[in-house]
N, C-alpha and C positions, 0 to 999 in steps of 0.2 A: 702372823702365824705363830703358834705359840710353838716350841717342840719340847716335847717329854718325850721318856723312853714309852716303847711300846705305843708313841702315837704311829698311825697310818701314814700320814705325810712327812715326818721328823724325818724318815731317812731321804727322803727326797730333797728335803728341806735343807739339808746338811749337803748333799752333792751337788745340789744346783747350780749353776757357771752364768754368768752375763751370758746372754742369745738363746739360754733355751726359752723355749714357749712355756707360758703360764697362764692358766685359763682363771677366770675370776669370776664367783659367784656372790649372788648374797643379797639382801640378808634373805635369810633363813626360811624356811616357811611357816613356823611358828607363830602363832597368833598373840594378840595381847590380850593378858587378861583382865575382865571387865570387872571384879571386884573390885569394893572401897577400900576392904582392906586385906591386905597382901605381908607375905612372909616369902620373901625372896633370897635364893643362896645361890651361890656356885663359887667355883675356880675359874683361874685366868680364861681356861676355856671358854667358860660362860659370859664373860665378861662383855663382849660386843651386844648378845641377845638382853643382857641384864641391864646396860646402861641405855639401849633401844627402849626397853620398857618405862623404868624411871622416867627418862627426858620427854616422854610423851604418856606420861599419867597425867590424870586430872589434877591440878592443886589441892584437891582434897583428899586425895588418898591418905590413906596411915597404914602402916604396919613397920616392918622392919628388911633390910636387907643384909644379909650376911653374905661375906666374899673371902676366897680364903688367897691368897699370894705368896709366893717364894721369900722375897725382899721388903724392907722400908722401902726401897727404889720402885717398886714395881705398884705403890699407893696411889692413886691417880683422882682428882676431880672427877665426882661423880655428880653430874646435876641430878636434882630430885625433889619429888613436893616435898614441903618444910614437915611433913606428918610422918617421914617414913625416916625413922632410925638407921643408920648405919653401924654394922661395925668390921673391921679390917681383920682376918686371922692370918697372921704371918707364920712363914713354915720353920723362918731362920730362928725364929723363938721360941718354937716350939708350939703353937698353938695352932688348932687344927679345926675349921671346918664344921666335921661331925660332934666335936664335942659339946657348939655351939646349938647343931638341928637337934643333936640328941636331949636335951633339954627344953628346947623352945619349944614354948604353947601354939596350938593352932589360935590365928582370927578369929578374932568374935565373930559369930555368926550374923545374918546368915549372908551377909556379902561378905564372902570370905575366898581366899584363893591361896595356894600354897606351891608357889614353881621353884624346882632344885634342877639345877645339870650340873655334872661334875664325872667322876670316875666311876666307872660302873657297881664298886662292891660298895660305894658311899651313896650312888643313888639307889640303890639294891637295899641298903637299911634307912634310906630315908625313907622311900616308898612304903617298907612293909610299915615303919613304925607310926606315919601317918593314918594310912589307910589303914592299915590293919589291926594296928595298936589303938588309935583317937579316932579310930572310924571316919576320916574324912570320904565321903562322898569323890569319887572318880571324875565326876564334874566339876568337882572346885578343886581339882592337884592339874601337877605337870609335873612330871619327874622322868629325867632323860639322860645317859648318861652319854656325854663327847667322847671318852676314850676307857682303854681298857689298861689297868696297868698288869 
């Protein structure tokens, strides 16, 4: 469980004692997407659904995956086809996330797919600037966001 302020469960998360009951879900219902090539992002939040996807692409995919994290500490092995770029934005350095989506080119067409989860006012301008901005087709995005700060 990840907690930030203004998550849903954080305050729960934070009082919770040995013996209470804890329901477990998962994973998600979220599909995989069937494009070759992919431009994948999120935060920690993201993090479970994003390395879901990766560890079970095809070896041939390509594109790239951006993730943004609090720490050095919080950088983890991510398995993934040899075709798909990584890169780590750390928050303690200052380096963010959107600075990365708001630059990055959509996938070459036309097996192209573009999934972001993260904060709602980060997936709020990734959304418009893909689809609205590059015109990505509503078929080939996913943009969702986990929490609301």
């Amino acid at each position: 469980m990840f907690e930030h302020e203004g998550g849903r469960a954080t305050h729960w998360a934070r009082t919770a004692r040995p013996g209470d009951i804890v329901g477990i879900s998962g994973p998600g219902s979220g599909g995989f997407p069937r494009a070759r090539y992919l431009l994948i992002a999120g935060d920690e939040t993201a993090l479970p659904a994003i390395r879901r996807i990766l560890e079970t692409s095809e070896p041939d995919r390509r594109g790239h995956a951006i993730l943004e994290v609090g720490t050095d500490a919080d950088i983890c092995d991510l398995p993934r086809p040899d075709g798909i770029a990584l890169t780590w934005c750390v928050r303690q350095r200052q380096e963010r996330l959107w600075d990365h989506l708001s630059q990055a080119p959509l996938p070459p067409e036309p097996y192209r797919y573009v999934w972001v989860a993260a904060e709602k006012a980060l997936v709020r301008d990734a959304k418009a600037r893909f689809r609205h901005t590059l015109g990505l087709d509503a078929d080939k995005g996913y943009c969702a966001y986990y929490w609301e700060a």
